[in-house]
Structure formats: C-alpha cells, structure tokens
C-alpha positions as CSV (number, residue, x, y, z in Angstrom):
1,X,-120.3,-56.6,40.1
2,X,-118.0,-55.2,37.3
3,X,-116.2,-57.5,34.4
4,X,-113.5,-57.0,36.2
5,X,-114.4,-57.9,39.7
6,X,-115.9,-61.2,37.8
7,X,-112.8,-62.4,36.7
8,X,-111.2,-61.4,39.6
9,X,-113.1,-63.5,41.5
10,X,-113.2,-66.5,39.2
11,X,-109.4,-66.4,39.1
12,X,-109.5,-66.7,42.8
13,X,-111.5,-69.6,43.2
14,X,-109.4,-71.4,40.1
15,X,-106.0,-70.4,41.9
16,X,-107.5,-71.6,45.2
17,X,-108.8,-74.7,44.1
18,X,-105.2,-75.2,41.8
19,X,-103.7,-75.2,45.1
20,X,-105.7,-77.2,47.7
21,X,-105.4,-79.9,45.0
22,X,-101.3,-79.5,44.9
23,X,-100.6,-78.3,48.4
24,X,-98.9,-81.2,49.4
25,X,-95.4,-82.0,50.7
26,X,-95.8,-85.8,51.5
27,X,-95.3,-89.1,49.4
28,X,-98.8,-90.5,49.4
29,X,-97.8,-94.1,47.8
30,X,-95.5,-96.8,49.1
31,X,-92.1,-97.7,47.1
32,X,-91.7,-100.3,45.4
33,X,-89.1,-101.6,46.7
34,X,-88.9,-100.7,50.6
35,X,-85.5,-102.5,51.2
36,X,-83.2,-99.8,53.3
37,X,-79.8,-100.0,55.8
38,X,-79.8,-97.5,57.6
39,X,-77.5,-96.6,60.8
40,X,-79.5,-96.3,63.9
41,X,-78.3,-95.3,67.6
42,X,-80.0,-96.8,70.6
43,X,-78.9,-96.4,74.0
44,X,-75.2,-94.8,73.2
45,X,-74.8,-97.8,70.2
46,X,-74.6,-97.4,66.7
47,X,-76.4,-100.2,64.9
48,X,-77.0,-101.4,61.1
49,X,-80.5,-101.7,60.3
50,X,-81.6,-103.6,57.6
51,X,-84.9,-104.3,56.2
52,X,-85.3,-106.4,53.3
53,X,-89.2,-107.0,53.5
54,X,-91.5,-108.2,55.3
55,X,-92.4,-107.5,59.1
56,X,-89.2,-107.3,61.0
57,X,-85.6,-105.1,61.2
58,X,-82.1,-106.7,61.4
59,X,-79.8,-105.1,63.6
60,X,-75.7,-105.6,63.3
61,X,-73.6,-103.8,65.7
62,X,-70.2,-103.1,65.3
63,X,-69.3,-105.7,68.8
64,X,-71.0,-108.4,66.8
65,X,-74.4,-108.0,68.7
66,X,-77.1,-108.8,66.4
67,X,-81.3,-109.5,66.8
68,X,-84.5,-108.8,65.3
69,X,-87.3,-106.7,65.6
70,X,-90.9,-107.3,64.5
71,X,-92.3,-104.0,63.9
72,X,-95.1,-104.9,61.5
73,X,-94.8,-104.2,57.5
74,X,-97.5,-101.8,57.4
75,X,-95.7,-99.6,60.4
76,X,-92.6,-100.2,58.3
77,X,-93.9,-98.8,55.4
78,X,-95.6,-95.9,56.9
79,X,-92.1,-94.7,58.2
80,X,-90.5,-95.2,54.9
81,X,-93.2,-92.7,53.9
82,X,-92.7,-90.6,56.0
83,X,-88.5,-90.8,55.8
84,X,-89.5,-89.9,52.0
85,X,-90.0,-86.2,53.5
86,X,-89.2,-85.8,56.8
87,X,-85.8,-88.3,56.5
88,X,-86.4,-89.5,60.1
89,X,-86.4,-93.4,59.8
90,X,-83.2,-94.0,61.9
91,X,-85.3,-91.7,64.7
92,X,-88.6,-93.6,64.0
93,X,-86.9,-96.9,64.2
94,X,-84.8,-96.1,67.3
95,X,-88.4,-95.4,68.9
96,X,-90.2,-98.5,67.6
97,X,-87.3,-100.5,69.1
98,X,-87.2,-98.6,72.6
99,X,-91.3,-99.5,72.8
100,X,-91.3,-102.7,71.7
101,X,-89.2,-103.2,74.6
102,X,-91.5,-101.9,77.5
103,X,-93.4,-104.2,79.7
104,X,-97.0,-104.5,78.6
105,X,-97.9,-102.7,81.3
106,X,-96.1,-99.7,80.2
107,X,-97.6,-100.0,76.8
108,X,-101.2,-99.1,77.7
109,X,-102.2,-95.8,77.2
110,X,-105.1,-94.6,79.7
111,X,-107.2,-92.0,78.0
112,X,-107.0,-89.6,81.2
C-alpha cells in the first residue's frame, strides 16, 4: 500500500471513529430541574399539566375539572428526555393518561 493509500485509510478510521462517538441527536442526562406545564388534549379537552416533581401530573381544565395522575418519576423523566428532542411530552402524556385508565385486563400484553 502506497503513503498515500496509508493515510487515506487512517483518516478514515479517525473520521469514522470521530463520528460514532458524536452521532447523536438525543439528551442522554436528566435536567435538573424537570418541573413543566404543558397544555395537553385528551378526549376533545384541553387540559394544564403540571409537574412539579415527584411521581404524579396535575391536570386543570378550563371547566374547573382537575385530578392526578401517578405516572412514575422515572417514566416522567424519560419523557422529559425525550421532549428534549422529539418535543412530544403533551403526546406522551396524553398516552400515559389514556393507559393508566384501562382495565387491568386490557393492560396485559400476550407475547403472541
């Protein structure tokens, strides 16, 4: 192999390597602070949801209705992450809430 097929190929692998160890789009650390409000719209309704720690979102809608979910902090925090890139917490949340709604019997997922 000539000189310059040698440096060739070394600036390959550098550039590759460069890369893999930058080719990222995603936040890969929590906030510090995870507070949000955020609107959210659940069956035709637009509600306020507010997080202020912990394991469970406050929901205010405009009518007055209001009630809590318990969605666990670490779930919380991985959609935060993931509303760092994507920005689809209201969509996440609107999900959560729409499961943890289901019978139990609903909730199990057969692996056929």
């Amino acid at each position: 192999m000539g000189s310059s097929e040698e440096a060739q190929t070394r600036f390959d692998e550098s550039s590759a390597w460069r890369a893999s160890q930058s080719a990222t789009n995603t936040v890969g650390e929590v906030p510090h602070n995870t507070d949000f409000t955020r609107t959210v719209r659940m069956d035709g309704k637009d509600y306020t949801a507010t997080y202020l720690g912990g394991d469970k979102v406050h929901f205010d809608a405009a009518d007055g209705e209001h009630f809590e979910v318990k969605l666990g902090q670490q779930n919380i925090e991985a959609m935060i992450l993931d509303d760092l890139t994507f920005q689809d917490l209201p969509v996440k949340i609107a999900w959560q809430v729409a499961e943890s709604r289901k019978p139990f019997w609903e909730k199990i997922h057969l692996p056929f």
